[in-house]
C-alpha positions as a printed Julia matrix, in Angstrom:
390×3 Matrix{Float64}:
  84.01   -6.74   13.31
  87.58   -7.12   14.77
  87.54   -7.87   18.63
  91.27   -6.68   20.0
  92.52   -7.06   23.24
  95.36   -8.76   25.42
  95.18  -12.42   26.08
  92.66  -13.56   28.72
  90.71  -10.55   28.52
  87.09  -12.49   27.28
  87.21  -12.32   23.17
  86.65  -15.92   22.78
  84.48  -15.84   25.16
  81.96  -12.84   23.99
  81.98  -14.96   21.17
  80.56  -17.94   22.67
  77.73  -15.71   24.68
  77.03  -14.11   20.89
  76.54  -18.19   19.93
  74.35  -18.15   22.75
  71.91  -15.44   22.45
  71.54  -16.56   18.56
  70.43  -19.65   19.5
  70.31  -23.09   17.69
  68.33  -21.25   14.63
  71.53  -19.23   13.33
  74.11  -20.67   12.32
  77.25  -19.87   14.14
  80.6   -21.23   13.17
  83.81  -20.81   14.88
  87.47  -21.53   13.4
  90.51  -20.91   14.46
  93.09  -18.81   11.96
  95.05  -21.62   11.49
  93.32  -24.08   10.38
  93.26  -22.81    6.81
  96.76  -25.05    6.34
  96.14  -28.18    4.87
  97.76  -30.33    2.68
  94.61  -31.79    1.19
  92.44  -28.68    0.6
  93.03  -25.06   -0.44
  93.06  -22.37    2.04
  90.55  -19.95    0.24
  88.43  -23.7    -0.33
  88.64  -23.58    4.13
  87.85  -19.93    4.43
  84.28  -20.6     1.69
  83.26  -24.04    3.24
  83.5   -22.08    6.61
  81.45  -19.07    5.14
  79.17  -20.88    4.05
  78.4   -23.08    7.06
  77.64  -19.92    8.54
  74.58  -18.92    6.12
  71.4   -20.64    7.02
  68.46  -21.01    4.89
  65.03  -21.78    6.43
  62.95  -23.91    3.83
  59.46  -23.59    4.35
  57.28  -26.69    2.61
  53.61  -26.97    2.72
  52.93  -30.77    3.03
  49.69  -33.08    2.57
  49.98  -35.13    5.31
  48.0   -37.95    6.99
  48.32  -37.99   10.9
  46.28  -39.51   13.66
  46.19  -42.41   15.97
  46.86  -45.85   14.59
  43.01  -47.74   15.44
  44.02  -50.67   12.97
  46.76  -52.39   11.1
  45.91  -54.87    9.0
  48.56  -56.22    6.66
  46.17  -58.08    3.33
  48.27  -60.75    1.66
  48.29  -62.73   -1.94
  49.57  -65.44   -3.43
  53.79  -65.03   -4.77
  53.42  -64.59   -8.34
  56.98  -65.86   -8.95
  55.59  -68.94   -8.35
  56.22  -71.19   -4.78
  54.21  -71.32   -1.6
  54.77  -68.03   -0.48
  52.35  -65.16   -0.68
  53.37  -61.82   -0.59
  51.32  -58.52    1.38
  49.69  -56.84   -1.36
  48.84  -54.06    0.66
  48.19  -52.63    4.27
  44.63  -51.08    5.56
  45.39  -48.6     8.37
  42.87  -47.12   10.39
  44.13  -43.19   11.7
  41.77  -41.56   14.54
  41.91  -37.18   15.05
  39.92  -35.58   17.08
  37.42  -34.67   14.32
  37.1   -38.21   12.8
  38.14  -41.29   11.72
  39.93  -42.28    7.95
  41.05  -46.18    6.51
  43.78  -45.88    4.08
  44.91  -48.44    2.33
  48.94  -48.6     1.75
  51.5   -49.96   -0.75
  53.63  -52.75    0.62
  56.38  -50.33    1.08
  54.88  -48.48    3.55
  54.11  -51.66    5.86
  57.36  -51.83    5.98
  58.59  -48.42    7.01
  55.91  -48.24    9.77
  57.53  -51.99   10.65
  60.82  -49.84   11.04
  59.2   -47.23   12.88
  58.06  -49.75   15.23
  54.42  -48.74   14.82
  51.48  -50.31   16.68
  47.82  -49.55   17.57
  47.99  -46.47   19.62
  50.78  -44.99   18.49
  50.2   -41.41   16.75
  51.84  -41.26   13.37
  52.13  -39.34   10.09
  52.48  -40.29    6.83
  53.44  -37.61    3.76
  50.9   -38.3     0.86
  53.85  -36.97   -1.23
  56.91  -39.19   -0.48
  54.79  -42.19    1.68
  57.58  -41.27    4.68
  56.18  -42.34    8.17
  56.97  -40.91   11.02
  56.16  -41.57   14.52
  55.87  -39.36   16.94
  54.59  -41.1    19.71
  52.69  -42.79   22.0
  48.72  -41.86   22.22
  48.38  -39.94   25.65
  44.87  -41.98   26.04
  47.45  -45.4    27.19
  49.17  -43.06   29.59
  48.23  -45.18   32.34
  48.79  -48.44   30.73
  51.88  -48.91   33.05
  53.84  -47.51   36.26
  56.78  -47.18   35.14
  58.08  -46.55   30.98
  60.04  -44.88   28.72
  57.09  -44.51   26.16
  56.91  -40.63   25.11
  53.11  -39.68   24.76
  51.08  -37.39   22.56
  48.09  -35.42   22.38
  45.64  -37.3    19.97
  46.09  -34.84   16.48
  43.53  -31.77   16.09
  41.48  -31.35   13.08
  41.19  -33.83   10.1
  43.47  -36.98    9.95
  44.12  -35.56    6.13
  45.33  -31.97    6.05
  48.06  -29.44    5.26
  50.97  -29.23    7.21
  53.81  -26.74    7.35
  57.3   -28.36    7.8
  60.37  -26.01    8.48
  63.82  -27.6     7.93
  67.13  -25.41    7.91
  70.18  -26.06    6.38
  73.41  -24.6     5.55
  74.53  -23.6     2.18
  77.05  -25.96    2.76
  74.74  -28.54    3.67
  73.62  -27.96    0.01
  76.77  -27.83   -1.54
  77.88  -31.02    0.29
  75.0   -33.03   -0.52
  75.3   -31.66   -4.07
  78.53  -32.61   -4.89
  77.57  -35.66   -6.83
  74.44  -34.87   -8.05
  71.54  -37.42   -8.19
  68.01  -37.1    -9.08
  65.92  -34.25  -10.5
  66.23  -30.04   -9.74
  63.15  -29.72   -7.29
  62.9   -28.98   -3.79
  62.43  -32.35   -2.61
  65.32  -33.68   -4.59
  67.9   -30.93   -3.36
  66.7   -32.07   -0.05
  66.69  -35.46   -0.25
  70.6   -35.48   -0.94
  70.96  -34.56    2.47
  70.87  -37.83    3.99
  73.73  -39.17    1.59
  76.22  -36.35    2.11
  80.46  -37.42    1.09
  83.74  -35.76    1.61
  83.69  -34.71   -2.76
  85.32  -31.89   -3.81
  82.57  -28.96   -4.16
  83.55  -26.6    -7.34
  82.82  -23.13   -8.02
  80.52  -23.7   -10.9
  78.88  -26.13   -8.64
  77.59  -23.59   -5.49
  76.86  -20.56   -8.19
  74.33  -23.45   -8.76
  73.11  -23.89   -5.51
  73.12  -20.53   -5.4
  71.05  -19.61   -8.44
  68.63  -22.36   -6.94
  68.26  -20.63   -3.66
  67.57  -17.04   -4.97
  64.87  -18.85   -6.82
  63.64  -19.85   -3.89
  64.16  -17.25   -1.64
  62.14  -15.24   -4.84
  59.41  -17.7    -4.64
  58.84  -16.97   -0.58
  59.71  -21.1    -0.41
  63.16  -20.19    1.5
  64.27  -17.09    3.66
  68.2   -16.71    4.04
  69.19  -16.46    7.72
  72.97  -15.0     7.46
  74.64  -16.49   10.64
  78.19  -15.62   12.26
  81.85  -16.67   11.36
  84.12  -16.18   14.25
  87.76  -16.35   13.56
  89.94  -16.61   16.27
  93.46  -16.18   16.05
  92.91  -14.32   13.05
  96.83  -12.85   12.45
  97.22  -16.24   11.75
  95.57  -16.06    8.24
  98.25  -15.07    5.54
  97.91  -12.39    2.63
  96.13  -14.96   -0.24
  93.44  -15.61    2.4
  93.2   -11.51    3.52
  92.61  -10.7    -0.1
  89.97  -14.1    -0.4
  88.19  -12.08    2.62
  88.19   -8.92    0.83
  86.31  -10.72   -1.93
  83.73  -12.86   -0.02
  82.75  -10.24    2.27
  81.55   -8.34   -1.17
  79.39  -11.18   -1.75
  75.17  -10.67   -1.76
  75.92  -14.15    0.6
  77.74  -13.39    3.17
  77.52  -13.87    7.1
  78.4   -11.95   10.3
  82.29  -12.23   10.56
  83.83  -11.52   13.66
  87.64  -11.33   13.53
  89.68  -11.76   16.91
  93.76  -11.57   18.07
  95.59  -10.54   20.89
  98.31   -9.13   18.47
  99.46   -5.53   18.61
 101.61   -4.17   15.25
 103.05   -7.28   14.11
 104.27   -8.46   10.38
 101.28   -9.72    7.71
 102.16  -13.26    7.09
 102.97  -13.94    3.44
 104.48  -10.52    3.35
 107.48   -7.99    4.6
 104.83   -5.15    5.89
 104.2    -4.96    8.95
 100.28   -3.47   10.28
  97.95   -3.39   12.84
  97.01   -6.66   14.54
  98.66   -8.36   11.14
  95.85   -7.81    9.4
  96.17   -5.79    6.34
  95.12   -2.24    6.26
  92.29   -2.11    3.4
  90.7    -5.06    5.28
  91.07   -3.02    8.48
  89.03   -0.05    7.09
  86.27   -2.59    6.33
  86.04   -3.36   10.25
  84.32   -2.09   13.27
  87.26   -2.63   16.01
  86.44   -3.06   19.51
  88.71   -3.09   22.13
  88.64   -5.88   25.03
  90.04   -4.36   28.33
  91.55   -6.45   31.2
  89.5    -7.77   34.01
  89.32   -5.49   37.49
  89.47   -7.34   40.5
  85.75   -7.03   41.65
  85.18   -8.3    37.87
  87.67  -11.23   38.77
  85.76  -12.24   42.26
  82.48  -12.42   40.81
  83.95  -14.68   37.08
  85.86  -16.94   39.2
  82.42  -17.34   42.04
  80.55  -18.24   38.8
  83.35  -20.69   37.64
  83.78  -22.33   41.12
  79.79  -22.66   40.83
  80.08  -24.49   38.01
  82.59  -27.1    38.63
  80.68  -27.58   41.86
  83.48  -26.2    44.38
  83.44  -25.0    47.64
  84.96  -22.03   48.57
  84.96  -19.11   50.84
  85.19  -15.2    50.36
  88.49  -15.01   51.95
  89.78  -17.52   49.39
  88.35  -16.01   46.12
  89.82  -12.39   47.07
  92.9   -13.94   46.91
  92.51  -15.78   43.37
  91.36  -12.55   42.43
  94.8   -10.85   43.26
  96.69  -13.98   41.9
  94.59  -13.26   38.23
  95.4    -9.94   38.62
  99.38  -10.23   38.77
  99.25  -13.23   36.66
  96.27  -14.31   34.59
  92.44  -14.66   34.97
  93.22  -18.03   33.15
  96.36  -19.43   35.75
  93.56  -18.2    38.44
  91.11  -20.65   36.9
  93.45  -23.21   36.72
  94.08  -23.29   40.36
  90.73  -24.33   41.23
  90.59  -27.58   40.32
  93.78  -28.59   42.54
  93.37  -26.68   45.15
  89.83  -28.51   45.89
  91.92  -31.91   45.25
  94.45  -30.88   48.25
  91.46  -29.42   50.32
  89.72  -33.15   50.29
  93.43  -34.65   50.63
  93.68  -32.42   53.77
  90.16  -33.76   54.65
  88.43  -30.86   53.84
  85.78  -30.24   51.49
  85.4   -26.54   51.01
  89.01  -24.8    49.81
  91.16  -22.63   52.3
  93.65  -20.06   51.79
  96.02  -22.83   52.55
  95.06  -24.91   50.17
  95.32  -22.05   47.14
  98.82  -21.11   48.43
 100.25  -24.67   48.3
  99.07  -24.91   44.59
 100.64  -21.49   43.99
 103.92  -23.47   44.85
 103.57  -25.78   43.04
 102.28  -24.93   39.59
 104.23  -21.52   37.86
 102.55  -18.72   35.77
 103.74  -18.14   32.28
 105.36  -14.84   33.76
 107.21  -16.72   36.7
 108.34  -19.57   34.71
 109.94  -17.14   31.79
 112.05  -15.31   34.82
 113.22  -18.52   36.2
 114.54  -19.25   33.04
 116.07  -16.37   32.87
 117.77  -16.28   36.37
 118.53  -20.27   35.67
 119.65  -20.04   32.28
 122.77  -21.67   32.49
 120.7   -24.93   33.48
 118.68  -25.53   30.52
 120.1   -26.54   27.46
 120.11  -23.91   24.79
């Protein structure tokens, strides 16, 4: 989709409501068109890392899991066999209370010592993966809740059902997520592997040969009903600024079984392709054009102004009457919605200098003095041009 329209007229701004209603599930991604031009990476190697930020994949991992309330913790200990005084904790008995009952594990060392990092103690609700030994706490039992007046603690329903049962755990990722923590492989092919580079993600350079990998991998489990893809949006602002190599990358990756949502956006009219001598709608190249759905952005009406800038004023916590916003509303309509906006903010400043803290007429038409328009400032150079230094 290409979103066209003159400047200040909301494109960016649909965008970030589309963000919105997606919600933190989908991956959105926003760039800007030139930010392709680097002198460290590619610009096609941009344009995929950006693609694929913007496809999600929802792995869904049925876990044996051990979760309850923490009744005892009792570290056992031996004598060092590396000789010396010392003794060692050969392992931990821990006591876990659900609602339907009551089960003693007993723990390898290594586990003490991650629930000693979790900061575990009796009454704390906790689970523990039979597969990996990870502990995680997740809170305080809700049965202390009145242990103190006054705390920080977060509490917890005691667990339902069996202290040892099956869990479901979603986590989503990125494909680049993937390809990033797969970069420098280490460790075996399975789920839990893939996963666990995650946590020890570097800046590596990620090859081609390297995410047809990750994405054999992923079909396999998208095949397998362990994964569902969730394709997500890349926004591209500014998008004229993109030259012909990345217009014909596009072309290519849009083709592609994994691709997102993109949403193109400029405020160009007919204007030269970069890279190139032709010259075509919006700059962007016409067999990429018939690919698009094009919608026009139109320019604010004045009612439309009154009721964007009430909302904005609202926001920044401003006071200011009727008679006042009408008038912003005529200034964005000879100048810009944006130089409107922009006048908020110091005309409140000169209402409290004036001892006033809602904003006046008054107070709008001193700014209006004293900051310019784009439009105003261009015809004062042109009126003044003998003053400015070619």
């Amino acid at each position: 989709m290409l979103m066209t329209g003159a400047p200040g007229t909301g494109k960016t701004a649909m965008a970030l409501g589309i963000a919105q209603e997606l919600g933190t599930r989908v991956p959105f991604c926003p760039m800007v068109g030139s930010e392709v031009y680097s002198s460290e990476i590619k610009k096609t190697e941009v344009l995929m890392e950006n693609f694929r930020r913007a496809i999600g994949l929802r792995i869904k991992e049925v876990k044996e899991v051990y979760e309850g309330e923490v009744t005892e913790m009792t570290p056992e200990e031996t004598e060092s066999t590396s000789g010396g005084y010392g003794k060692v904790i050969s392992h931990v008995v821990v006591g876990l209370k659900s609602v339907k009952g009551t089960k003693q594990l007993k723990l390898d060392p290594a586990i003490y010592e991650a629930l000693q990092q979790e900061k575990v103690q009796t009454g704390d609700v906790i689970y523990i993966e039979a597969n990996s030994g990870s502990v995680k706490r997740v809170g305080r039992c809700d049965a202390y809740a009145t242990e103190f007046d006054l705390e920080a603690e977060e509490y917890v329903p005691l667990p339902k059902g069996d202290v040892h049962k099956r869990k479901e755990i979603v986590q989503d990722v990125t494909l680049h997520d993937l390809d990033a923590a797969n970069a420098k492989p280490v460790g075996g092919h399975d789920l839990v592997a893939v996963m666990n580079q995650l946590n020890k993600s570097k800046k590596t350079e990620i090859t081609e040969k390297l995410r047809q990998e990750i994405n054999k991998v992923v079909n396999g489990y998208i095949d397998q009903g362990i994964a569902e893809l969730v394709p997500g949006v890349l926004f591209i602002d500014e998008v004229h600024m993109l030259d012909i190599e990345c217009f014909t990358y596009l072309n290519k990756a849009l083709e592609s079984s994994l691709a997102p949502i993109v949403i193109l956006a400029t405020n160009r009219g007919i204007c030269t392709v970069k890279g190139t001598d032709i010259q075509a709608p919006h700059g962007v190249p016409t067999d990429l054009l018939d690919r698009l759905m094009i919608v026009r952005t139109m320019t604010y009406t004045v009612e439309e102004m009154v009721r964007i800038l009430a909302v904005r004023a609202q926001i920044e916590e401003l006071d200011i009457d009727e008679e006042s916003l009408a008038h912003l509303a005529d200034v964005g309509d000879k100048t810009s919605l944006r130089h409107a906006m922009q006048l908020l903010s110091p005309a409140f400043i000169v209402a409290k200098t004036n001892g006033r803290e809602k904003v006046a007429l008054a107070d709008l038409q001193e700014c209006e003095d004293l900051f310019l328009d784009a439009k105003a400032s261009a015809r004062m150079l042109q009126e003044q041009a003998d003053k400015y230094l070619a």
